[in-house]
N, C-alpha and C positions, 0 to 999 in steps of 0.2 A: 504494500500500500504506500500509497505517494501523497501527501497532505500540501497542498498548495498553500501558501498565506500570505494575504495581499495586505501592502500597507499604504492607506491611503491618504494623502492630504485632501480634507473637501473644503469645498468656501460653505461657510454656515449661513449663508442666508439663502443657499440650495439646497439644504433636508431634507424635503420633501420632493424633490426632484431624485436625491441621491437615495432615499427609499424607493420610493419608484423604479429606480437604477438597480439597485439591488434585489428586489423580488421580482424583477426580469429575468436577472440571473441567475440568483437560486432555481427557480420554475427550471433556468438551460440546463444547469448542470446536474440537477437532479432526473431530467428528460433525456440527458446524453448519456446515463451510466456512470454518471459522480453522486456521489452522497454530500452537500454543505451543509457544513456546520453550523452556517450564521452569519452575518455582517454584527460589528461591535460597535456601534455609535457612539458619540459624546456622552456623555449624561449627567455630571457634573461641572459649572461651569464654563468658560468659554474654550473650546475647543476644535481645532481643525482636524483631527484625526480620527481615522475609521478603519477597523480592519477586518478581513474577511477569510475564512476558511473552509476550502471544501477538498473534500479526497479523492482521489482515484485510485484502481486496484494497481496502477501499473501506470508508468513514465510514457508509456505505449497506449494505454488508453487514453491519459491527459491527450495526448497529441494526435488522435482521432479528434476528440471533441474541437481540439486548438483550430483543426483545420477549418473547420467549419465560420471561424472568423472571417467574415469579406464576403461571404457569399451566399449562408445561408437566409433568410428572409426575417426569419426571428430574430437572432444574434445581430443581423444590420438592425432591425430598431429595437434593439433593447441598446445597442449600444448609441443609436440618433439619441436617446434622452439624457445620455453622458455628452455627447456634443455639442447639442442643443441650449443646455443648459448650465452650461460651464459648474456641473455639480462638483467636477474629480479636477483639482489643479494638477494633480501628481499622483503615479503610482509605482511602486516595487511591487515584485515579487519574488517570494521566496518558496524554495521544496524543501520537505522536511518531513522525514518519517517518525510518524508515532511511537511511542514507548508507553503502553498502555499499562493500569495496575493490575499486580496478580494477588491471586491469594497467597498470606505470609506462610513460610514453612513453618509446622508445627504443630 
C-alpha cells in the first residue's frame, strides 16, 4: 500500500470552493480504486493550510488513476473549480507507506 499526502496552501477566503474541490476528489479516488482518508482543514484560527490523504494498493495503481488527469471528463472539472477559483495557491506531495498498530505481544 502506497499512502499519498498532499500538502496544501489554500487562500481562506476560498473554503468553500476548496470543499467543493475536495469532495470532487474524494468521490475520484474512491471511484478509481483508492481508498481517502480525508482532507484536514483549518479549524482553529487563521490558517492557510490543508492536507489530504488517500491510498492506493500499489505505486502502479496510483498511476493508472494519475493518468487519467487531462483527459478524463470528471477529473477536468473537479479540477476547473481549483482553477477557477484560485482555492489551492500551492501544493506538494508526498508517498509514504503506513505502519499500522498491532496487537502488543503478550
Amino acid at each position: 500500500m502506497i499512502t499519498c499526502v498532499v500538502h496544501y496552501t489554500i487562500d481562506p477566503a476560498q473554503i468553500e470552493a476548496f470543499e467543493r474541490f475536495a469532495h470532487e476528489w474524494m468521490w475520484l479516488v474512491n471511484r478509481h480504486g483508492g481508498v481517502h482518508h480525508g482532507y484536514f482543514l483549518p479549524a482553529e484560527g487563521a490558517s492557510d493550510k490543508a492536507e489530504a490523504l488517500f491510498s492506493f494498493e500499489s505505486l502502479a495503481a496510483y498511476e493508472r488513476y494519475r493518468a487519467r488527469f487531462g483527459s478524463d471528463p470528471d477529473f477536468v472539472a473537479a479540477d476547473r473549480i481549483r482553477e477557477e477559483s484560485g482555492c489551492v495557491v500551492r501544493y506538494e506531495r508526498t508517498f509514504m507507506r503506513p505502519l499500522l498498530p498491532v496487537e502488543p505481544i503478550g
